[in-house]
C-alpha positions in Angstrom: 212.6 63.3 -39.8 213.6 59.5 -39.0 216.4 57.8 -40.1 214.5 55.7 -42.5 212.8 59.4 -44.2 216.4 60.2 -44.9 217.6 56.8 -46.3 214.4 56.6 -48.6 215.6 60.1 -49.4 218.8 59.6 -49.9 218.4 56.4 -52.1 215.8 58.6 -54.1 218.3 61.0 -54.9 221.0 58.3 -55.8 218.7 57.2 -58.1 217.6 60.4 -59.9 221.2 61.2 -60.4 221.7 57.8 -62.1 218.9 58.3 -64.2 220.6 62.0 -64.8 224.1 59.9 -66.0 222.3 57.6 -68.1 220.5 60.6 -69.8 223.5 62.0 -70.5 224.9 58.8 -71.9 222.1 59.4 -74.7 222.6 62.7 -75.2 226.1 61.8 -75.9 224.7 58.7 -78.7 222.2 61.3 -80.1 224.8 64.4 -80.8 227.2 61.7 -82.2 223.9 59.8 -84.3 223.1 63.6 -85.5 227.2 64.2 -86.6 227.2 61.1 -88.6 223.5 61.6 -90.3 224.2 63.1 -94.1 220.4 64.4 -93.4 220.1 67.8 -92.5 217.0 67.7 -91.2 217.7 64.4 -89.3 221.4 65.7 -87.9 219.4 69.1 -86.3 216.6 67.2 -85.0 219.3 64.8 -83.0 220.8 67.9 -82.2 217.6 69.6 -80.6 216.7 66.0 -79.1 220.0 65.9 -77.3 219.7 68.9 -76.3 216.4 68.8 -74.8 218.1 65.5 -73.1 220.6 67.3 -71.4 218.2 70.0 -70.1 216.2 67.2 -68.5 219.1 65.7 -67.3 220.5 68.8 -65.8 217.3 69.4 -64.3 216.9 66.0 -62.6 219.8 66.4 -60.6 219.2 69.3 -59.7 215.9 68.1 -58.0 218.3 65.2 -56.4 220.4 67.7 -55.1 217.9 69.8 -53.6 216.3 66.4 -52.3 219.3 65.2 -50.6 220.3 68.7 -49.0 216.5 69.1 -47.4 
């Protein structure tokens, strides 16, 4: 592998672990959107989106991780 395969790498990974922050940023604004709806049906679906956020974002860096270590 070159030098330059390992910094496009490595600035992959940076940037699929930002994305992975930022999707955790909305997760956060969704569970607190879902708290605050007096819907029920509103407040669980935030709830299920967020969750489903955090699952994506958990998997994403994982992926970066993997990326970065290869």
């Amino acid at each position: 592998m070159t030098a330059r395969d390992e910094n496009h790498r490595d600035r992959t990974a940076a940037a699929m672990h930002d994305t992975a922050e930022r999707l955790e940023i909305a997760e956060a604004i969704l569970h607190r959107s879902a708290e605050r709806s007096p819907d029920a049906a509103t407040n669980a679906r935030l709830h299920r989106l967020g969750s489903e956020v955090t699952a994506q974002a958990k998997d994403i860096d994982k992926r970066a991780d993997r990326l970065s270590e290869s």
